[in-house]
N, C-alpha and C positions, 0 to 999 in steps of 0.2 A: 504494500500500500504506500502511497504518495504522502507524506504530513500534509497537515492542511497549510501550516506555515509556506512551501515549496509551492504549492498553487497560489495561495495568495500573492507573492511575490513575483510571479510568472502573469498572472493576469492581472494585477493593477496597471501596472505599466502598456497592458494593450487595452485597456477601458478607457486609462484617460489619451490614448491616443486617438480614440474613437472617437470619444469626447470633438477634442477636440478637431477634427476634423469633418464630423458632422456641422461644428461652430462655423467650422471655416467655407464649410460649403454650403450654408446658410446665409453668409455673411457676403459668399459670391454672387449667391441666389439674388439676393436682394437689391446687390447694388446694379447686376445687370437690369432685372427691373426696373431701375432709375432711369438708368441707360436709355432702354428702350424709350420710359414714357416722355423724357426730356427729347428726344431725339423725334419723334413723331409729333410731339408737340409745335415743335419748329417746322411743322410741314407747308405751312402759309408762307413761310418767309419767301420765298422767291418768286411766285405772283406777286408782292407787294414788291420787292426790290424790280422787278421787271415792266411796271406800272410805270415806273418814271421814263424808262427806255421805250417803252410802246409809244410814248406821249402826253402820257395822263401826269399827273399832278399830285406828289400825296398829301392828301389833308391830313391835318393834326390827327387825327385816331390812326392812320395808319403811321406815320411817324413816332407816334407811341409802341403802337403794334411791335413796331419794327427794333428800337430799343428795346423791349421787351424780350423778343427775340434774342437779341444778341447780346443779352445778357446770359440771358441763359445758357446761348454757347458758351459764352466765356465759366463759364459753370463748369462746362464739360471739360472742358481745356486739358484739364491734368489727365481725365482719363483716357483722350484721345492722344496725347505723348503714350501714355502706358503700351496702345496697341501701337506702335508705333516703334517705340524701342524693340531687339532681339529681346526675346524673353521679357517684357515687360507684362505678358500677360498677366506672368505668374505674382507680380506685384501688384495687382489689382485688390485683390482682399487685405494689404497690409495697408494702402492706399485708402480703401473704403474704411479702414476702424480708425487711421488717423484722421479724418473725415466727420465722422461719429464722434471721436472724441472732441475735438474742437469744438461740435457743436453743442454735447452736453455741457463742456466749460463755459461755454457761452451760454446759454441758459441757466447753468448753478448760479453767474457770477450775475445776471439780468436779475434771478430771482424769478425765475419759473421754473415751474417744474413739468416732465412729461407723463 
């Protein structure tokens, strides 16, 4: 028979690998999600960019629009270097928790809570 001490020791160390790795592809999960909905959300931008080159004129809302927009690109910025670099994939979820965490400091230090 095996002590129980010898298994203990043999599978903790592969639980919290699981652990964590379940975390971390959660953590992937979610931020492609962003990804996507940020990136589809920008889908108007270029009908409105191409408004002025057709001839038309953008009024104030579309000008807002369009700020808005490229906000939000610049949002994306860091994660589009990510795919960008060799292997930068793989620094996507170390990317999204330092991301996360910023933003919970930011909310402690405001005084809200999630």
């Amino acid at each position: 028979m095996v002590p129980d001490r010898f298994v203990t020791v043999l599978i903790y160390p592969l639980h919290r690998l699981r652990r964590a790795g379940a975390g971390l592809w959660q953590l992937q999960n979610r931020e492609r999600l962003r990804i996507r909905d940020e990136m589809s959300a920008t889908q108007r931008l270029v009908p409105l960019v191409m408004k002025q080159r057709n001839g038309e004129h953008w009024t104030v809302e579309d000008r807002r629009e369009i700020r808005e927009h490229l906000h939000r690109m610049a949002a994306l910025s860091p994660y589009m270097v990510l795919f960008v670099m060799p292997g930068g994939l793989f620094m996507l979820p170390v990317l999204a928790w330092w991301l996360d965490r910023r933003r919970l400091s930011r909310q402690n230090r405001d005084g809200h809570s999630s």
